[in-house]
C-alpha positions as CSV (number, residue, x, y, z in Angstrom):
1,X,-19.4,-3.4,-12.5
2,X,-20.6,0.0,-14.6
3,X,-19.3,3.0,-13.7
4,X,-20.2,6.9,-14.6
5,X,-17.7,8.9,-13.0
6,X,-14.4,6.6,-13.0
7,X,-13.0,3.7,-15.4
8,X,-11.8,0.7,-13.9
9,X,-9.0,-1.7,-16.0
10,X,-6.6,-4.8,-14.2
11,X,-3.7,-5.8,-15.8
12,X,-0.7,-7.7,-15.3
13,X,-1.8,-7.8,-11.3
14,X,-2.2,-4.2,-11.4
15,X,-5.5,-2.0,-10.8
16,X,-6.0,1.3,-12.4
17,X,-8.3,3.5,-11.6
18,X,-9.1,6.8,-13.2
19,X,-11.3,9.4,-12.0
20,X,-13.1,10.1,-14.9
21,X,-15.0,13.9,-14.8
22,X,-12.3,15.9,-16.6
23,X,-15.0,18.8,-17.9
24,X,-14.7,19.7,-14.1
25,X,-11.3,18.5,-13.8
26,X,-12.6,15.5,-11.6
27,X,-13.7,17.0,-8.7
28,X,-15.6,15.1,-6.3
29,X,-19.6,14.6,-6.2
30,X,-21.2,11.8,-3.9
31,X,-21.3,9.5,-6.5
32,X,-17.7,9.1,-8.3
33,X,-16.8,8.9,-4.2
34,X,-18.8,6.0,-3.5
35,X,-17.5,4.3,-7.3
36,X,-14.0,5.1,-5.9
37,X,-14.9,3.4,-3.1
38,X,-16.8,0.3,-4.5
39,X,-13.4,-0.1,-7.1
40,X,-10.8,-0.4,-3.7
41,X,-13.2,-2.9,-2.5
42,X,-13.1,-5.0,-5.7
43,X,-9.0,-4.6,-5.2
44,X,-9.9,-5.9,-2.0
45,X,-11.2,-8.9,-3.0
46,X,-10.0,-9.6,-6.2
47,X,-7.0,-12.1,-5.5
48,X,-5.6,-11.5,-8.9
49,X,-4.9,-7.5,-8.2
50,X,-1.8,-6.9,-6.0
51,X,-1.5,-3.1,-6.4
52,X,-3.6,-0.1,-7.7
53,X,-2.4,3.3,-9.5
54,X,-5.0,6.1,-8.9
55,X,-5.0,9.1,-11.7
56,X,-7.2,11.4,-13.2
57,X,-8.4,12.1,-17.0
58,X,-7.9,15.3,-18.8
59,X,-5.3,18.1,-17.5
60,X,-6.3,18.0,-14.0
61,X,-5.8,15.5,-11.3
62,X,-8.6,16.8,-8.9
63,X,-10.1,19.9,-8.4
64,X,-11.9,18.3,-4.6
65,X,-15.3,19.0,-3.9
66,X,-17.5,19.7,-7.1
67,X,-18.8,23.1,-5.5
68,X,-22.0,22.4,-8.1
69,X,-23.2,19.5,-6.1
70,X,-23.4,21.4,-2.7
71,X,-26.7,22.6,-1.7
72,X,-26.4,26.5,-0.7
73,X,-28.5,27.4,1.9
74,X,-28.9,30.0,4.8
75,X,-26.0,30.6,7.4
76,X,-25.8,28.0,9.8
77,X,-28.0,25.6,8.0
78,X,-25.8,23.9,5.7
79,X,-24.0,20.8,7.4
80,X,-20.7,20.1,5.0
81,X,-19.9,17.3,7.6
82,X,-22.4,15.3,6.2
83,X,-20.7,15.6,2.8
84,X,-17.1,15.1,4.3
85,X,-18.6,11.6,6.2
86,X,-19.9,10.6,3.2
87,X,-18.2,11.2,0.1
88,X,-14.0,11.6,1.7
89,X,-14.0,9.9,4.7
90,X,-15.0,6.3,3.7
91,X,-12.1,6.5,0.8
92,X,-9.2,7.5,3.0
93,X,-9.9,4.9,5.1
94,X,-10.3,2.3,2.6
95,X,-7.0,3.6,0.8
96,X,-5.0,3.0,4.4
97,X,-6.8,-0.4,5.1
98,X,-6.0,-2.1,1.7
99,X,-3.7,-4.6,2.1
100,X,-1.5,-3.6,-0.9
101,X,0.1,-0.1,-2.3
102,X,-1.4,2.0,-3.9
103,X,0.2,4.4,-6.0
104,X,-0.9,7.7,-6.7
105,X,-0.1,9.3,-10.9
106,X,-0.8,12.9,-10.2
107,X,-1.2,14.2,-14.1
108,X,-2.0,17.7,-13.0
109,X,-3.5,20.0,-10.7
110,X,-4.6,18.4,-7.1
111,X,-6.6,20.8,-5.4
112,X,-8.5,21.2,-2.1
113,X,-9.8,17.2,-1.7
114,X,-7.6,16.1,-4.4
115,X,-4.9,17.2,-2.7
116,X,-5.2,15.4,0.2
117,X,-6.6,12.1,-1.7
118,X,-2.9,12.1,-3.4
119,X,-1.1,12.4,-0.3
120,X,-3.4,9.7,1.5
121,X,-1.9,7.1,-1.1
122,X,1.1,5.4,-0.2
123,X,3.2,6.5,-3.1
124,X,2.6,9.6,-5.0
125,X,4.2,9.9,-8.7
126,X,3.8,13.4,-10.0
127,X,4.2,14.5,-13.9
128,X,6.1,18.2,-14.1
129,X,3.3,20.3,-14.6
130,X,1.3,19.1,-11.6
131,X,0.5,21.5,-9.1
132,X,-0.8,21.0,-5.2
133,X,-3.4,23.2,-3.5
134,X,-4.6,23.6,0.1
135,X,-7.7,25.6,-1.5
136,X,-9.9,25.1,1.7
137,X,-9.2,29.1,3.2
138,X,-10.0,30.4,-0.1
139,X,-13.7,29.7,0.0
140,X,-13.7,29.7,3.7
141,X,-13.3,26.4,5.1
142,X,-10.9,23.8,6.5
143,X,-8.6,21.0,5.1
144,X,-10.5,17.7,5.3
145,X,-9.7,14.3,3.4
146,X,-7.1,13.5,6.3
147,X,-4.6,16.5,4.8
148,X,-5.1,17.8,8.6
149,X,-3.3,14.5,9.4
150,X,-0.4,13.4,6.5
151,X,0.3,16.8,5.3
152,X,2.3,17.7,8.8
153,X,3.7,14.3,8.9
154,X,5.3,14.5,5.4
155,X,6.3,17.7,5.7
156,X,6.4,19.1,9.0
157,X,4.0,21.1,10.9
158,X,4.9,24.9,10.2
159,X,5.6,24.5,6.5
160,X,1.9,22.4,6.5
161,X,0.6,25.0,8.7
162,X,1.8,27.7,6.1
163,X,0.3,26.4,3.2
164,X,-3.1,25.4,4.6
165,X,-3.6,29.3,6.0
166,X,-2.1,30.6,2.6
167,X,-3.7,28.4,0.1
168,X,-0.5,28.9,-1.7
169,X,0.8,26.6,-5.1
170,X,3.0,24.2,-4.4
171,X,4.5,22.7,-7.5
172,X,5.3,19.3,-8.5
173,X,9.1,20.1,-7.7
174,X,8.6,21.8,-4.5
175,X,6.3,19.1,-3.3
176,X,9.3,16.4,-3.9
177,X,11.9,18.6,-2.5
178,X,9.5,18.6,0.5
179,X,9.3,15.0,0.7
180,X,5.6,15.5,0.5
181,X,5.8,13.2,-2.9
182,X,7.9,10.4,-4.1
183,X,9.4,12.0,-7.4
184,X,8.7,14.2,-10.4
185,X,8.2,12.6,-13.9
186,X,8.0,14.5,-17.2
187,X,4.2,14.3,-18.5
188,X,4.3,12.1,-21.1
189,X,6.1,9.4,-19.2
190,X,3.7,9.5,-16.3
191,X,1.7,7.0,-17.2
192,X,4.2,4.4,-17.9
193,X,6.2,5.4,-14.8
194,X,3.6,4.5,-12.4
195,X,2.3,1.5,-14.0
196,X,5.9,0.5,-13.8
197,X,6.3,0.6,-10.3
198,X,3.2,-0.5,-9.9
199,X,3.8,-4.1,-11.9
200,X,6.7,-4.6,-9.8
201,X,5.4,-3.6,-6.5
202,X,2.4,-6.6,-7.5
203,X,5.4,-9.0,-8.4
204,X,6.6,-8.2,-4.5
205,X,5.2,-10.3,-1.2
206,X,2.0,-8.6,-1.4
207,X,1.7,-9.9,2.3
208,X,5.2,-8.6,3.5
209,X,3.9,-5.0,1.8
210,X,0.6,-5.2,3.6
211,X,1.8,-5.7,7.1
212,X,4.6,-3.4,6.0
213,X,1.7,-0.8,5.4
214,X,-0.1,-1.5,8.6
215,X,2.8,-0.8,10.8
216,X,3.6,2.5,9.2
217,X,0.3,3.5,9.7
218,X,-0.1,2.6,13.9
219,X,3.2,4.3,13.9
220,X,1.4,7.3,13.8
221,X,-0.7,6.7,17.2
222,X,1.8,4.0,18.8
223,X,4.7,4.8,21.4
224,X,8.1,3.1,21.2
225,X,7.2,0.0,23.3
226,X,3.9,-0.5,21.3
227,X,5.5,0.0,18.0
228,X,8.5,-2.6,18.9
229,X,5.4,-5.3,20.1
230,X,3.7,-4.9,16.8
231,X,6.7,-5.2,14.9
232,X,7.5,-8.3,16.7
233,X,4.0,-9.5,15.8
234,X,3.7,-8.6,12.4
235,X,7.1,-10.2,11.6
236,X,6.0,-13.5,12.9
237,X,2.5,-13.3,11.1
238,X,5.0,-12.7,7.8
239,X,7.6,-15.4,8.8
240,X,4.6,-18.0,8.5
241,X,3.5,-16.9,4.9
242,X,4.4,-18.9,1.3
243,X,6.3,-15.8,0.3
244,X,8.8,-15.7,2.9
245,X,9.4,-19.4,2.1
246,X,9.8,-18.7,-1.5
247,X,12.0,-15.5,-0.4
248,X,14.5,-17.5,1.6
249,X,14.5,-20.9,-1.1
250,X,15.3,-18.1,-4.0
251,X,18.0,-16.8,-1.7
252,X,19.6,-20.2,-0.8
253,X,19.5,-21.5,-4.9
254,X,20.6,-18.0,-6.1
255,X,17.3,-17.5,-8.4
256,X,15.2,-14.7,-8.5
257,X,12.4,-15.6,-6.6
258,X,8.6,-16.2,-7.8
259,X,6.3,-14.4,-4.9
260,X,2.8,-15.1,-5.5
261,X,1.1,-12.9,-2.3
262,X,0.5,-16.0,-0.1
């Protein structure tokens, strides 16, 4: 499939998808969105990929919303709703839907849309000069790209609530001290580091990780009871998969074992 604004490359069970605009340091226009989004789908349904690593080219991770590509017009006529719906929307939710981790190599600044986008993964990997900015206030608007919803969750509501009003730089250190990201790597090791993880998360029970992923995220609307139920059900749906059997046989014959995501 031919893409413009990203580059696409599998290997070794891994997808790696780079957001490829790095004379505007990748931000967003409708049109890398919807190639983001028609790459997760091909993870999706492409049996051989059992993770994906998300990065940027150039010096910058994502700068959000390519201001260039929004139409100014009179006050009160401009609807940036429609752009949120259409270009951020449809990726976060495809990002928390697919069933395998995704892993996010954040090679430098993350602003604004990028921001968010990084912290919507489910691991983020950060190289030492990286940098994250809730730009929105700055230029008048409001966090969007879910930040509204994982940013207080990672890191608590009034520290969230501080740097959403401020705009403030939060650097690649801060943001791990936080808990906001996984760890820090230096630069020139990014790369390797996430592929790393990311080859041994696709080795894993790409099931177990799936249903792993969907019970963290109902955690977020479910109540005790209803968490314990879907517990309950997911670990029987992963007690009937080839994976667990392999898990259990490896455990018994004291072998690593060979999970193949079935």
């Amino acid at each position: 499939m031919p893409y413009n604004f990203i580059t696409v490359d599998i290997e070794a069970g891994v997808m790696r998808i780079t957001l490829n605009r790095p004379d505007v340091l990748n931000s967003f226009n409708l049109q890398m969105a919807q190639e983001l989004h028609q790459a997760l789908d091909v993870a999706r349904a492409e049996k051989s990929v059992r993770a994906v690593v998300l990065t940027g080219s150039g010096r910058g991770f994502c700068a959000g919303q390519d201001l260039s590509a929004v139409p100014l017009e009179g006050a009160g006529k401009l609807d940036l709703g429609i752009i949120v719906r259409q270009t951020y929307n449809p990726v976060i939710t495809a990002i928390r839907k697919l069933n395998m981790p995704v892993i996010c190599a954040v090679n430098g600044t993350a602003a604004g849309a990028g921001a968010n986008l990084a912290i919507a993964c489910d691991i983020v990997i950060a190289a030492e000069n990286a940098s994250f900015i809730q730009s929105f206030t700055k230029i008048g608007l409001v966090p969007d790209t879910a930040g509204t919803f994982f940013l207080p969750r990672a890191i608590g509501l009034p520290m969230a609530t501080a740097l959403m009003l401020t705009g403030d730089k939060l650097t690649a250190t801060r943001a791990a001290e936080l808990g906001m990201i996984y760890k820090v790597v230096p630069q020139d090791q990014l790369a390797d580091e996430a592929m790393k993880l990311a080859q041994s998360l696709a080795q894993m029970p790409t099931k177990a990780l799936a249903l792993t992923k969907r019970a963290l995220n109902s955690s977020f609307a479910n109540n005790l009871d209803a968490q314990l139920e879907l517990e309950e059900q997911l670990q029987r749906d992963a007690g009937r998969t080839q994976d667990f059997m392999e898990g259990v046989a490896a455990f018994k014959e004291k072998r690593p074992p060979v999970f193949k995501g079935e």
